[in-house]
HTML snippet that shows the backbone in 3Dmol.js (N, CA, C, O; Angstrom):
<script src="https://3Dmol.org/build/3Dmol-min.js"></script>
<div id="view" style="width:600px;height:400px;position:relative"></div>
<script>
const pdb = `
ATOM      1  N   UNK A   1       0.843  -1.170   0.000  1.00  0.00           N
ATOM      2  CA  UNK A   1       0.000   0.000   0.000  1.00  0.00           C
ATOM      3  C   UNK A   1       0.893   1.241   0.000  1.00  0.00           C
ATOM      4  O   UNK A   1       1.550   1.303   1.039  1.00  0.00           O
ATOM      5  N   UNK A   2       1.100   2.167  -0.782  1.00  0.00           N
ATOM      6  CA  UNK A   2       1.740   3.239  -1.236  1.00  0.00           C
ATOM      7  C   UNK A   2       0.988   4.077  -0.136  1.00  0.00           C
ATOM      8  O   UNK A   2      -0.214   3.961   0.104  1.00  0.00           O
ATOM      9  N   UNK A   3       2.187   5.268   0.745  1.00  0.00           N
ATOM     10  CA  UNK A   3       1.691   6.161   1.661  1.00  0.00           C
ATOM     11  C   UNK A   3       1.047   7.295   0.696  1.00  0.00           C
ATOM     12  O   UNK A   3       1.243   7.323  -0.519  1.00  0.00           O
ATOM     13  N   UNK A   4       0.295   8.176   1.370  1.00  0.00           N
ATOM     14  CA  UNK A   4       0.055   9.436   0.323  1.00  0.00           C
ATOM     15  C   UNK A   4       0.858  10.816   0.719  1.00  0.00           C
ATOM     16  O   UNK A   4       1.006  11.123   1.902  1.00  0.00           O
ATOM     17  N   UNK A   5       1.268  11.469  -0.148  1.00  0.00           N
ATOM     18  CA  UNK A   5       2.061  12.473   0.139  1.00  0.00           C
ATOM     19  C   UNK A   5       1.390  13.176   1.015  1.00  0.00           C
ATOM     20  O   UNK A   5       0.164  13.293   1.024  1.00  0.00           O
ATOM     21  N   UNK A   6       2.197  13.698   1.824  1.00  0.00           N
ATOM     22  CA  UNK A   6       1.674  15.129   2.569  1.00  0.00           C
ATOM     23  C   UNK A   6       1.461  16.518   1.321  1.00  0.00           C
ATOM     24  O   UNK A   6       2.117  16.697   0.295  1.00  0.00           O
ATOM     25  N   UNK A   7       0.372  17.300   1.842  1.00  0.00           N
ATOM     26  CA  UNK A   7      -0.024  18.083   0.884  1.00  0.00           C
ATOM     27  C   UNK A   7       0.853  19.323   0.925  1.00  0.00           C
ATOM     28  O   UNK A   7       1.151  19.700   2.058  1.00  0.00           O
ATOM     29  N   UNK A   8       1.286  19.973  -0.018  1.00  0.00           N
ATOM     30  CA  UNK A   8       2.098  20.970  -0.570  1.00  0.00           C
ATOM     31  C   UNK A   8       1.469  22.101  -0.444  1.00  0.00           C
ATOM     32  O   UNK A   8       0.761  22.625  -1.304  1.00  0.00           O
ATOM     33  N   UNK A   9       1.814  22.691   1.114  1.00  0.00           N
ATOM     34  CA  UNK A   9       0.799  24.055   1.622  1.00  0.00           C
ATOM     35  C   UNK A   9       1.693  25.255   0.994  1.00  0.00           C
ATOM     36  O   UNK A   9       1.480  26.454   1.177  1.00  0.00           O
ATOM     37  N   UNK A  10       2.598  24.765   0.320  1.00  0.00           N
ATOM     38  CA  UNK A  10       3.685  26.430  -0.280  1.00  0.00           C
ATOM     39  C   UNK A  10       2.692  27.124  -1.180  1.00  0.00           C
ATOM     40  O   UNK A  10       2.249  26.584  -2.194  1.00  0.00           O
ATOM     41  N   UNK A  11       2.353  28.337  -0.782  1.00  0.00           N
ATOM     42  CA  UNK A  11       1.814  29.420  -2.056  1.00  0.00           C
ATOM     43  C   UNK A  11       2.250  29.570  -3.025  1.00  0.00           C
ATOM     44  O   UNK A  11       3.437  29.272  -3.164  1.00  0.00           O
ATOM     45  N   UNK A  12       1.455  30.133  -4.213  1.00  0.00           N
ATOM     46  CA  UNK A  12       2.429  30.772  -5.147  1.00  0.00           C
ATOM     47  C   UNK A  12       3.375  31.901  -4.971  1.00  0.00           C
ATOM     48  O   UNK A  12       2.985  32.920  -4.402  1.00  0.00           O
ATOM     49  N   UNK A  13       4.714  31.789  -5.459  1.00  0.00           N
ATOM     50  CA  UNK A  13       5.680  33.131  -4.865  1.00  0.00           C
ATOM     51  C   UNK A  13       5.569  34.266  -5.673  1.00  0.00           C
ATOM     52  O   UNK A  13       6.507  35.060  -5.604  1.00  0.00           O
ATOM     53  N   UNK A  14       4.485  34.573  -6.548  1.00  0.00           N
ATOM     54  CA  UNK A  14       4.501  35.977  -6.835  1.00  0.00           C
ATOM     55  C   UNK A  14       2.961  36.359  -6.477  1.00  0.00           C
ATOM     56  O   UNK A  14       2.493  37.348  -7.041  1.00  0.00           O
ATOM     57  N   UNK A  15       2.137  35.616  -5.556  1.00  0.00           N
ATOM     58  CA  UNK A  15       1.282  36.450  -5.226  1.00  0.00           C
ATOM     59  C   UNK A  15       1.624  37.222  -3.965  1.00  0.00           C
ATOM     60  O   UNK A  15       2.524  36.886  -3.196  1.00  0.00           O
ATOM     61  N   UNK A  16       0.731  38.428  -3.787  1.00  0.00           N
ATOM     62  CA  UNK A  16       1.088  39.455  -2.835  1.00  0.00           C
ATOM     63  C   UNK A  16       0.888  38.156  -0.847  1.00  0.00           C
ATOM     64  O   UNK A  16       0.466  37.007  -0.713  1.00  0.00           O
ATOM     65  N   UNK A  17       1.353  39.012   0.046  1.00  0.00           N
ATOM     66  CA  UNK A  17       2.105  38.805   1.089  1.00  0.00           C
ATOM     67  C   UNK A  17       0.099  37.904   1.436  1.00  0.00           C
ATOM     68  O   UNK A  17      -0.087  36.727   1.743  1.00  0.00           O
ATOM     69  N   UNK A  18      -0.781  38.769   1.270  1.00  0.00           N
ATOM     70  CA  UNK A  18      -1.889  39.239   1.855  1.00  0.00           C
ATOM     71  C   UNK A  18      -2.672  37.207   1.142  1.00  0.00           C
ATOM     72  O   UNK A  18      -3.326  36.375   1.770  1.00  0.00           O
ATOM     73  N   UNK A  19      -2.268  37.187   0.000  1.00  0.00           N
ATOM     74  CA  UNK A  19      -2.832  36.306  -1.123  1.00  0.00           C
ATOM     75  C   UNK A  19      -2.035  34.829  -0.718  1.00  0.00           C
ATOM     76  O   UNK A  19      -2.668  33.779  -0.608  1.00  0.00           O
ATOM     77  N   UNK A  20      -1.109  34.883  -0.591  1.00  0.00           N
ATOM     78  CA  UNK A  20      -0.246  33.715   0.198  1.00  0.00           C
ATOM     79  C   UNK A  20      -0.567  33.405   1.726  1.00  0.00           C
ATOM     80  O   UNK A  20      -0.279  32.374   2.334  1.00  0.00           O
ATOM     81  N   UNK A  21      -1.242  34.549   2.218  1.00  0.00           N
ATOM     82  CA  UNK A  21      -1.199  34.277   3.846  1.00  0.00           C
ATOM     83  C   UNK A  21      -2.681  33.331   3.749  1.00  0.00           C
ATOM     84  O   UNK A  21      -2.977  32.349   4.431  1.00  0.00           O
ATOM     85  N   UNK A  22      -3.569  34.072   2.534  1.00  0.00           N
ATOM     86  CA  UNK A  22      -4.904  33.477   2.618  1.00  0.00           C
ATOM     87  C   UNK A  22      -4.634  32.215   2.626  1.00  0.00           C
ATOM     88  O   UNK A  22      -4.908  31.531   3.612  1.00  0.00           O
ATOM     89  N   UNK A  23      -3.952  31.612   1.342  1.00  0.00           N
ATOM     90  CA  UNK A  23      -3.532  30.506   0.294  1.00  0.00           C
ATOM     91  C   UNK A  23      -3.267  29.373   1.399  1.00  0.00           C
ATOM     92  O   UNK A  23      -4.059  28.441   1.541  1.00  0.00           O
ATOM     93  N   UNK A  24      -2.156  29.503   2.138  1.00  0.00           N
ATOM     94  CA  UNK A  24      -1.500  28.992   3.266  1.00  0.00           C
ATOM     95  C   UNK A  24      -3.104  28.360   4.299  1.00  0.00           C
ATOM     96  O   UNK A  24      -3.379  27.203   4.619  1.00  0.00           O
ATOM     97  N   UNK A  25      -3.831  29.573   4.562  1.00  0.00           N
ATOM     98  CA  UNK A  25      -4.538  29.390   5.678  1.00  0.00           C
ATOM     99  C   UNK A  25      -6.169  28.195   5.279  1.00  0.00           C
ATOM    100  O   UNK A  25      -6.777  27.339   5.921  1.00  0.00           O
ATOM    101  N   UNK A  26      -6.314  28.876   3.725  1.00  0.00           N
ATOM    102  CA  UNK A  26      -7.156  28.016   3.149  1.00  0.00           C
ATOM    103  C   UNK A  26      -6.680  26.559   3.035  1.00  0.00           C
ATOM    104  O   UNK A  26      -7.504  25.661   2.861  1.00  0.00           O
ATOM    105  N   UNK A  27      -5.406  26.318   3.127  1.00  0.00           N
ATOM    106  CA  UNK A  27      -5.172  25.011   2.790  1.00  0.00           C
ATOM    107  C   UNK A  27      -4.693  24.084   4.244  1.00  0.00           C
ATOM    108  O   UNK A  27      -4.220  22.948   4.280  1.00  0.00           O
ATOM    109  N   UNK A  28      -4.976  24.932   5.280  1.00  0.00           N
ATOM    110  CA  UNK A  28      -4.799  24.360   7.101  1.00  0.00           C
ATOM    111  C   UNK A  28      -6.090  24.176   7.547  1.00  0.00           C
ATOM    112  O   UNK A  28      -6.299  23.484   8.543  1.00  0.00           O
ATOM    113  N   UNK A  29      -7.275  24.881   6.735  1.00  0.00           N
ATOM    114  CA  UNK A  29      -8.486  24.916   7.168  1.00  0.00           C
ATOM    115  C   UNK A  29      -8.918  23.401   7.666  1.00  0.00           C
ATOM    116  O   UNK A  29      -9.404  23.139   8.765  1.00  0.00           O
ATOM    117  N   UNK A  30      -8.657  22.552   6.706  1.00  0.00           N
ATOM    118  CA  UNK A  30      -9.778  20.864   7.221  1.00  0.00           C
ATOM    119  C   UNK A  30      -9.241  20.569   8.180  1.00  0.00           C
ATOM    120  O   UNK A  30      -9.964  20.058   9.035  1.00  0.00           O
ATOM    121  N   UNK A  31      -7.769  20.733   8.513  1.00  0.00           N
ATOM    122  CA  UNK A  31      -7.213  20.404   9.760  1.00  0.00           C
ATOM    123  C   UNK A  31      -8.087  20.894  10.772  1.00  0.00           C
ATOM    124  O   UNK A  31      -8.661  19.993  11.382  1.00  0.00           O
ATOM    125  N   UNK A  32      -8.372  22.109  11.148  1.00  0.00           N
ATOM    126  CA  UNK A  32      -8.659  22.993  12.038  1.00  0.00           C
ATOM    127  C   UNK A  32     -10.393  22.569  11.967  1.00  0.00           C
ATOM    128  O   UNK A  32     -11.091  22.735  12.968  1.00  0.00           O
ATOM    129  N   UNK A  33     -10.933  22.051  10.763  1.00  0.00           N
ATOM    130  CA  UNK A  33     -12.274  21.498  10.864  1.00  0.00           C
ATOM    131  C   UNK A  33     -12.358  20.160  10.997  1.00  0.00           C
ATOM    132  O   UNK A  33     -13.532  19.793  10.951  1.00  0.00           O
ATOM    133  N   UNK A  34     -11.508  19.196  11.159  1.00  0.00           N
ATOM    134  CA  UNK A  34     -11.696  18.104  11.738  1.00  0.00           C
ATOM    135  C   UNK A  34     -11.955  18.106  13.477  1.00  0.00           C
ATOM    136  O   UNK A  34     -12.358  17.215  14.225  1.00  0.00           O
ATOM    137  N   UNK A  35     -11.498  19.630  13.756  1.00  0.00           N
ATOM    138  CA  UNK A  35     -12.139  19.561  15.514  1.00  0.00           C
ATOM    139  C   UNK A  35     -13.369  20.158  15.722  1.00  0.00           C
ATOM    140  O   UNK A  35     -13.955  20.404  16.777  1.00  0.00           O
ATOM    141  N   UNK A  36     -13.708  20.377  14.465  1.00  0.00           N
ATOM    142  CA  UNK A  36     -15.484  20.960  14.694  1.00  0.00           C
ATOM    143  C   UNK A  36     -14.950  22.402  14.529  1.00  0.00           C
ATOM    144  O   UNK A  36     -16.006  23.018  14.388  1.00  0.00           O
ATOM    145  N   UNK A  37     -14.046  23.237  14.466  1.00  0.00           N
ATOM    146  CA  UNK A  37     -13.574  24.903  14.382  1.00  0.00           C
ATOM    147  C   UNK A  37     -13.302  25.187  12.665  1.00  0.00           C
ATOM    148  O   UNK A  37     -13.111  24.395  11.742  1.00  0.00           O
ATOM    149  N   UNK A  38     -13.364  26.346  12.700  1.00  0.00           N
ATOM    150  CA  UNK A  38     -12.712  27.039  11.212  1.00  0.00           C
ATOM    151  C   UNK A  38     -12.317  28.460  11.737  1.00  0.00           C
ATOM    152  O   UNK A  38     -12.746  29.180  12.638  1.00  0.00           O
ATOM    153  N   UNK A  39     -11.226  28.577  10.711  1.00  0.00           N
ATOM    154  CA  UNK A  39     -10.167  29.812  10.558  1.00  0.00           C
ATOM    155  C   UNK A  39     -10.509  30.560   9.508  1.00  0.00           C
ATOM    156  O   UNK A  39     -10.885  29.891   8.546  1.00  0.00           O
ATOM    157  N   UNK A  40     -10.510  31.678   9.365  1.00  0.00           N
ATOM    158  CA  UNK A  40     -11.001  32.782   8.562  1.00  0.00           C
ATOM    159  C   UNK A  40      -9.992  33.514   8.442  1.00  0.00           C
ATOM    160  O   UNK A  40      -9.542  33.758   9.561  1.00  0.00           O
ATOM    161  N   UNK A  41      -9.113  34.232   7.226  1.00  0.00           N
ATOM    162  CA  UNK A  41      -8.368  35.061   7.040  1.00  0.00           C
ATOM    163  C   UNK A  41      -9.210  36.646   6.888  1.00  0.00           C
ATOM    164  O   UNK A  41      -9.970  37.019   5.994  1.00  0.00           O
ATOM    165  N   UNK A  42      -8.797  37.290   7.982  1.00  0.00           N
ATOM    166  CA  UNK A  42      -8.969  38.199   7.504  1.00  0.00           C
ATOM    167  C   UNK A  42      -8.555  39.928   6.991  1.00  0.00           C
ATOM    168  O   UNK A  42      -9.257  40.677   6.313  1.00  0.00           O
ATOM    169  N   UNK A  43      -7.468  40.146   7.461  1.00  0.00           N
ATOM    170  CA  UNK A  43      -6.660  40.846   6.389  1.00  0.00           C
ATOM    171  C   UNK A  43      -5.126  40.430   6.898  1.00  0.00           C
ATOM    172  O   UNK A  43      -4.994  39.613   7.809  1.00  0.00           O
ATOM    173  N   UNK A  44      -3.934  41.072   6.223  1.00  0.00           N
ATOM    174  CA  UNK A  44      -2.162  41.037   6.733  1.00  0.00           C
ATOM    175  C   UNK A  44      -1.902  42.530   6.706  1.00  0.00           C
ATOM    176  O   UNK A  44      -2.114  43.100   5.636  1.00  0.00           O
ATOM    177  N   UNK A  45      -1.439  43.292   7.814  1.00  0.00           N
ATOM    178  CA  UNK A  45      -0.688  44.351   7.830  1.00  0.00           C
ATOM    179  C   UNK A  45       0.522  44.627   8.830  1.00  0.00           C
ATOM    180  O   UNK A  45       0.619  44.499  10.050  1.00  0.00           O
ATOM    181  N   UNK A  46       1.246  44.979   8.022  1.00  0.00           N
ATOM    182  CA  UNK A  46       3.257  45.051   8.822  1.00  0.00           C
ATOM    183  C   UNK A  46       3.243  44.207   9.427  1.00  0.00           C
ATOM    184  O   UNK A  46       3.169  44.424  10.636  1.00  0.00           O
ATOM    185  N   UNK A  47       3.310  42.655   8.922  1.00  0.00           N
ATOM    186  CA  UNK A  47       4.401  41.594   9.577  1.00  0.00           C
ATOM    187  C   UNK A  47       3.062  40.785   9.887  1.00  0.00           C
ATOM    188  O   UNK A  47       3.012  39.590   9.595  1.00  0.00           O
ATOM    189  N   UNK A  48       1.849  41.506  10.547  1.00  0.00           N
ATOM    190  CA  UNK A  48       0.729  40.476  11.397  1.00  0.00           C
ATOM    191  C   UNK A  48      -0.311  40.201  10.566  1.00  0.00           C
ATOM    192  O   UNK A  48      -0.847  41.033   9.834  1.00  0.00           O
ATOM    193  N   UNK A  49      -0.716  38.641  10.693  1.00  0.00           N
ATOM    194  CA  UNK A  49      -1.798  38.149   9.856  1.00  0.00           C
ATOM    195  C   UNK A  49      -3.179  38.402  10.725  1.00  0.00           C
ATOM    196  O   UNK A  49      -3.044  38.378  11.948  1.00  0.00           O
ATOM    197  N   UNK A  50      -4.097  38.570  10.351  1.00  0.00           N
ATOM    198  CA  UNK A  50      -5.425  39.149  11.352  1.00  0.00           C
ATOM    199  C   UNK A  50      -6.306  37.850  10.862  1.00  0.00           C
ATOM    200  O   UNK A  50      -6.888  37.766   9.781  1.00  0.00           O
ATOM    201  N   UNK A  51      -6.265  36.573  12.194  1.00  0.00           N
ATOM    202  CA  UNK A  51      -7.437  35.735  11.106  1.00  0.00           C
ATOM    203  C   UNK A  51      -8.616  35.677  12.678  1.00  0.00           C
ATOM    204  O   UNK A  51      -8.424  36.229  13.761  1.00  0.00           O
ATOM    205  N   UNK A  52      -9.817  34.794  12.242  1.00  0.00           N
ATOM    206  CA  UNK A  52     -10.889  35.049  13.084  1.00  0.00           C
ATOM    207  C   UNK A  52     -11.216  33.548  13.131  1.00  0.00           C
ATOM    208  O   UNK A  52     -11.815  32.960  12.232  1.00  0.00           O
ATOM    209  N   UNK A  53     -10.666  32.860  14.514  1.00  0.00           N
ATOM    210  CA  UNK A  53     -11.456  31.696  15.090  1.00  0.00           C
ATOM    211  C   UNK A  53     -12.768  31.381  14.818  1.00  0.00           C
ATOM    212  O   UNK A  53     -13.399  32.427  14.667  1.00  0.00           O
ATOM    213  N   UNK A  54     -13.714  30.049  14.642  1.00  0.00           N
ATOM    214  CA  UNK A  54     -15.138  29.908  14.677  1.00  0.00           C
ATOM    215  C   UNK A  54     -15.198  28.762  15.021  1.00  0.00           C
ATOM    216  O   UNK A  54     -14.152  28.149  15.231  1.00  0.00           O
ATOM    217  N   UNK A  55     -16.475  28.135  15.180  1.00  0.00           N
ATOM    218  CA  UNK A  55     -17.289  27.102  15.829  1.00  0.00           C
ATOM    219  C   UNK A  55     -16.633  26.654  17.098  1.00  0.00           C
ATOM    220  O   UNK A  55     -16.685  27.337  18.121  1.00  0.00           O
ATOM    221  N   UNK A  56     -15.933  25.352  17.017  1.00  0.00           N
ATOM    222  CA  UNK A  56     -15.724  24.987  18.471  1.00  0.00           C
ATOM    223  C   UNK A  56     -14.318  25.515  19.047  1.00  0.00           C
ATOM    224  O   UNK A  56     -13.956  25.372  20.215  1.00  0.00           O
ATOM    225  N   UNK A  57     -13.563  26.171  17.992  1.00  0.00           N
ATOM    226  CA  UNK A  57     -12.350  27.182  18.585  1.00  0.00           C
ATOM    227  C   UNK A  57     -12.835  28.133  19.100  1.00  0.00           C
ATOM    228  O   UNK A  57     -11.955  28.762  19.687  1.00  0.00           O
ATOM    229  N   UNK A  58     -14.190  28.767  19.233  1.00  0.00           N
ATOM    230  CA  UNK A  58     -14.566  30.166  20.142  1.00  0.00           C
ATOM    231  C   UNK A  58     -14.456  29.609  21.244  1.00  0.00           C
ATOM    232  O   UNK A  58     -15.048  28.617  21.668  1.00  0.00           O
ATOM    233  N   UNK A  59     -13.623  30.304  21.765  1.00  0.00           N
ATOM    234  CA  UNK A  59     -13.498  29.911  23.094  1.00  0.00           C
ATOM    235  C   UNK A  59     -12.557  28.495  24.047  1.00  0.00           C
ATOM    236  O   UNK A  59     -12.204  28.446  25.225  1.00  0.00           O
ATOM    237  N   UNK A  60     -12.437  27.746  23.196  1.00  0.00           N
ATOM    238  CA  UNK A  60     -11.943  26.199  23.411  1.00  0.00           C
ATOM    239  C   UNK A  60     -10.467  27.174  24.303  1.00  0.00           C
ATOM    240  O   UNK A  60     -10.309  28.395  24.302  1.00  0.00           O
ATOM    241  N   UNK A  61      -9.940  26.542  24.706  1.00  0.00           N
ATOM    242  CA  UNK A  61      -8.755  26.483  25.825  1.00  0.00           C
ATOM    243  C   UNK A  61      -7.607  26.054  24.459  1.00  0.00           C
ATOM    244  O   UNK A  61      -6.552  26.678  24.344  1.00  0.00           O
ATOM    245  N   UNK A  62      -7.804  25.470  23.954  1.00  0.00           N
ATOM    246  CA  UNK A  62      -6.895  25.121  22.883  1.00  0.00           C
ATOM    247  C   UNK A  62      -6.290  25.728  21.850  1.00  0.00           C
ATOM    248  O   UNK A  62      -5.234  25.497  21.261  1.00  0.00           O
ATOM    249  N   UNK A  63      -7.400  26.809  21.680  1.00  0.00           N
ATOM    250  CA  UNK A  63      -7.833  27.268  20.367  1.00  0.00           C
ATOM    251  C   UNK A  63      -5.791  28.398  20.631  1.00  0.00           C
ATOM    252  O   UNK A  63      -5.083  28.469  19.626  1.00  0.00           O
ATOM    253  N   UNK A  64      -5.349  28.962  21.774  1.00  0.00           N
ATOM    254  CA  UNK A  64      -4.594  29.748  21.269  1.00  0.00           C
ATOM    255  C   UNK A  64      -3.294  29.020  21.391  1.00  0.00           C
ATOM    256  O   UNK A  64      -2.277  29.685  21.189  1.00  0.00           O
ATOM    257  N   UNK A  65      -3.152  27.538  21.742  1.00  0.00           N
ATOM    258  CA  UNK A  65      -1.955  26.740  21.079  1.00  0.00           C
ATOM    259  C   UNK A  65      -2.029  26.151  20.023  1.00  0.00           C
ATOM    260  O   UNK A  65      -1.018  25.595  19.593  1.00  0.00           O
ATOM    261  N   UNK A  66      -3.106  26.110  19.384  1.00  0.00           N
ATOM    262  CA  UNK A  66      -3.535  26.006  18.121  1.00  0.00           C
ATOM    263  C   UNK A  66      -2.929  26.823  16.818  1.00  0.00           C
ATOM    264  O   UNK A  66      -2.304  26.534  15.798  1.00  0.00           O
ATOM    265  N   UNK A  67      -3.615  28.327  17.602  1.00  0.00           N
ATOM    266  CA  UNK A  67      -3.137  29.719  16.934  1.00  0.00           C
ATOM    267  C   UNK A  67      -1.696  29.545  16.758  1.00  0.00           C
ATOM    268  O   UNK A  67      -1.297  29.302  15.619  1.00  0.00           O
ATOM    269  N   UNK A  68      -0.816  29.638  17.762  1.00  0.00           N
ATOM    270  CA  UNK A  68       0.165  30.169  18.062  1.00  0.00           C
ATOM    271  C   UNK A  68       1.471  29.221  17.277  1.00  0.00           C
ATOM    272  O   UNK A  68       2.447  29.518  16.588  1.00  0.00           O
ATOM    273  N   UNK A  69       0.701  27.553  17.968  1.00  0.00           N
ATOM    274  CA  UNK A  69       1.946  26.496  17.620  1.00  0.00           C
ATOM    275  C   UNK A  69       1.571  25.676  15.850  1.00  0.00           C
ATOM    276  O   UNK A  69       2.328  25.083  15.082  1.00  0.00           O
ATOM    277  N   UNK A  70       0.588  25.894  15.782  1.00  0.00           N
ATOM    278  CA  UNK A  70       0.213  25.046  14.447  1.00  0.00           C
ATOM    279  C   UNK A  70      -0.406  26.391  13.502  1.00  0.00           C
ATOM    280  O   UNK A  70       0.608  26.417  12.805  1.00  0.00           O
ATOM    281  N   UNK A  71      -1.013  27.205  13.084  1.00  0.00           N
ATOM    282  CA  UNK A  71      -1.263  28.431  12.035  1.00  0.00           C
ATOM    283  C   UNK A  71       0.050  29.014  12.400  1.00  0.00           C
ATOM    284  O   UNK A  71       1.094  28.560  11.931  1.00  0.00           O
ATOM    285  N   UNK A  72       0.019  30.058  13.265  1.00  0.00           N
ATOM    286  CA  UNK A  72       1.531  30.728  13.159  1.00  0.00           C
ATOM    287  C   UNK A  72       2.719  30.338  12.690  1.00  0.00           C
ATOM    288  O   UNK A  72       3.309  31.185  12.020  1.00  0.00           O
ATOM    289  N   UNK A  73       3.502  28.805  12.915  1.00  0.00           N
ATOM    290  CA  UNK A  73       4.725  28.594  12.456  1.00  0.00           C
ATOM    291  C   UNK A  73       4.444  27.688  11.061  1.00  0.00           C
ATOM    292  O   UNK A  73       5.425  27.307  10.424  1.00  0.00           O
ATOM    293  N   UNK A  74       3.273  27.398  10.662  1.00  0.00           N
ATOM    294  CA  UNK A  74       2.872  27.234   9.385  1.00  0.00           C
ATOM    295  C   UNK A  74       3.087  28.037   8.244  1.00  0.00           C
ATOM    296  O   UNK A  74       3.522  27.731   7.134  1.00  0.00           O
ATOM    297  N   UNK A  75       2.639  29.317   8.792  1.00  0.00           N
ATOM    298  CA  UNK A  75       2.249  30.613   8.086  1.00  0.00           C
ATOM    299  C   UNK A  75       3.924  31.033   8.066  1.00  0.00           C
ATOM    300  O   UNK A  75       4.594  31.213   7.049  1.00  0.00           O
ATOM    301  N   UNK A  76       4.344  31.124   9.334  1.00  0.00           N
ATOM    302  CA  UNK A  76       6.309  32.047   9.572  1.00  0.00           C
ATOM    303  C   UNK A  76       6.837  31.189   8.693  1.00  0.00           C
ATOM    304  O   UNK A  76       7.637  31.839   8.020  1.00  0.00           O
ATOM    305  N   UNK A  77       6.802  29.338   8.108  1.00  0.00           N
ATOM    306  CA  UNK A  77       7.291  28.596   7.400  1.00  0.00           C
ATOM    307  C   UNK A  77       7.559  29.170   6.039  1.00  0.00           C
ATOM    308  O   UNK A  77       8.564  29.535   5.429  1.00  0.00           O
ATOM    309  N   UNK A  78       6.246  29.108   5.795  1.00  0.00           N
ATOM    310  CA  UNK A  78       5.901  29.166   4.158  1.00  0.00           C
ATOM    311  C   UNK A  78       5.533  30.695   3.703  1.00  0.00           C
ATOM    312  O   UNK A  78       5.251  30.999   2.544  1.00  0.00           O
ATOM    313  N   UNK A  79       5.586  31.661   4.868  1.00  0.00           N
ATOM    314  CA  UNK A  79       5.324  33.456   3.945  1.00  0.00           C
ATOM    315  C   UNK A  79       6.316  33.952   5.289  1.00  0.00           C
ATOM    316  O   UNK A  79       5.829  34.201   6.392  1.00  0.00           O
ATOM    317  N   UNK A  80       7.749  34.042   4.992  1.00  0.00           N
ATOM    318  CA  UNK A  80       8.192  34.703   6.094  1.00  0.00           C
ATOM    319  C   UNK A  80       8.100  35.910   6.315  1.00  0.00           C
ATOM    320  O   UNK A  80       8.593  36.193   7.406  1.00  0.00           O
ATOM    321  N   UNK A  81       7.635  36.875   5.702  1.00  0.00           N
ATOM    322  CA  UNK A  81       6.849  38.424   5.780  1.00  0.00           C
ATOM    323  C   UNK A  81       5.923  38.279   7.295  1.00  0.00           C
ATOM    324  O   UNK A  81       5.830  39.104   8.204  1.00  0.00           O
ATOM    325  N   UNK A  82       5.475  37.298   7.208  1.00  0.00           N
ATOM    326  CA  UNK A  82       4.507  36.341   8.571  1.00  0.00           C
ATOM    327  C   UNK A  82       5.613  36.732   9.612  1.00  0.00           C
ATOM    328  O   UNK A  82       6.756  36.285   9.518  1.00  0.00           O
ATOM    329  N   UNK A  83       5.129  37.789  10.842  1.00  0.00           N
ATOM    330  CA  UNK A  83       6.231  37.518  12.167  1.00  0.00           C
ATOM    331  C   UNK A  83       5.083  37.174  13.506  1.00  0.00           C
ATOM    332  O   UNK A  83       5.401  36.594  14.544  1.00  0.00           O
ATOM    333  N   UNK A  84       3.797  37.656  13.197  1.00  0.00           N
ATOM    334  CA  UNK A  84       2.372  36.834  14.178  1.00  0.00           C
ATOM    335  C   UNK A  84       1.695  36.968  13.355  1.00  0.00           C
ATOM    336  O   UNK A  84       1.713  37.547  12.269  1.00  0.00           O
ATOM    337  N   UNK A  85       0.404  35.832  14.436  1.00  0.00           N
ATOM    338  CA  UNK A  85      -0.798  35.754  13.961  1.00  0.00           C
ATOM    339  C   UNK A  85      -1.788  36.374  15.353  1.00  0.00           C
ATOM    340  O   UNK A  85      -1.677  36.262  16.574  1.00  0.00           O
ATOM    341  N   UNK A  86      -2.376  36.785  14.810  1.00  0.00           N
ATOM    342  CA  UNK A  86      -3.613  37.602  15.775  1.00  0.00           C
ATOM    343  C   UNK A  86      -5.120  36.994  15.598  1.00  0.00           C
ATOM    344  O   UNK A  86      -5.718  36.972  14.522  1.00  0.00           O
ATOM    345  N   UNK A  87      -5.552  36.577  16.652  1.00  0.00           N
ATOM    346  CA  UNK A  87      -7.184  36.191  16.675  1.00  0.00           C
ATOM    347  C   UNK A  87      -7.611  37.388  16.891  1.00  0.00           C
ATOM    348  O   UNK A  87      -7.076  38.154  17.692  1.00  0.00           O
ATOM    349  N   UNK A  88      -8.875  37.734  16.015  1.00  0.00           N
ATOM    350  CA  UNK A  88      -9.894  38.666  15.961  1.00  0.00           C
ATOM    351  C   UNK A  88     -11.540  38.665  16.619  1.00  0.00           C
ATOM    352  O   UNK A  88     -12.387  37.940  16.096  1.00  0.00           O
ATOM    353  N   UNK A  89     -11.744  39.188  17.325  1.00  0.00           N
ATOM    354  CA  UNK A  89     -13.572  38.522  17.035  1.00  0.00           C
ATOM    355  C   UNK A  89     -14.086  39.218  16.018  1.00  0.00           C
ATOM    356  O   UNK A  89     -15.234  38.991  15.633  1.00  0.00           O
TER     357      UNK A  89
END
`;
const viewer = $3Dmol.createViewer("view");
viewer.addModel(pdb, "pdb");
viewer.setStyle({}, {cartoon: {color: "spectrum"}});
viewer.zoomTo();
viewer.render();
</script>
């Protein structure tokens, strides 16, 4: 039985900072909805990505080692313009 690749979360490198941060975040989303939550991008300015927790991440105890250790060094990986990520309500 052949393993399946891990999926290739790299953006394209000539879209803008803002278009890669989405790209990145759209493609962490099922992760983050296999716990019943979703992540929302919603804008990048000087260095910080602005995204907005939902369903069972409002609030969860988890939700900001989530943020912090799995979106953030995802995002610092693959768009290093990325220096945080910020939850919004």
């Amino acid at each position: 039985m052949a393993e399946s690749a891990a999926p290739d979360l790299t953006p394209e490198p000539s879209a803008s900072v803002a278009d890669r941060v989405r790209s990145v975040i759209e493609r962490i989303r099922p992760a983050i909805q296999t716990h019943r939550g979703d992540i929302e991008f919603v804008r990048y300015e000087d260095g910080q990505a602005f995204v907005r927790l939902k369903g069972a991440c409002t609030g969860c105890p988890h939700s900001l080692l989530t943020l912090k250790m799995g979106v953030e060094r995802q995002l610092q990986a693959l768009v290093p313009e990325v220096r945080e990520v910020i939850a919004v309500d």
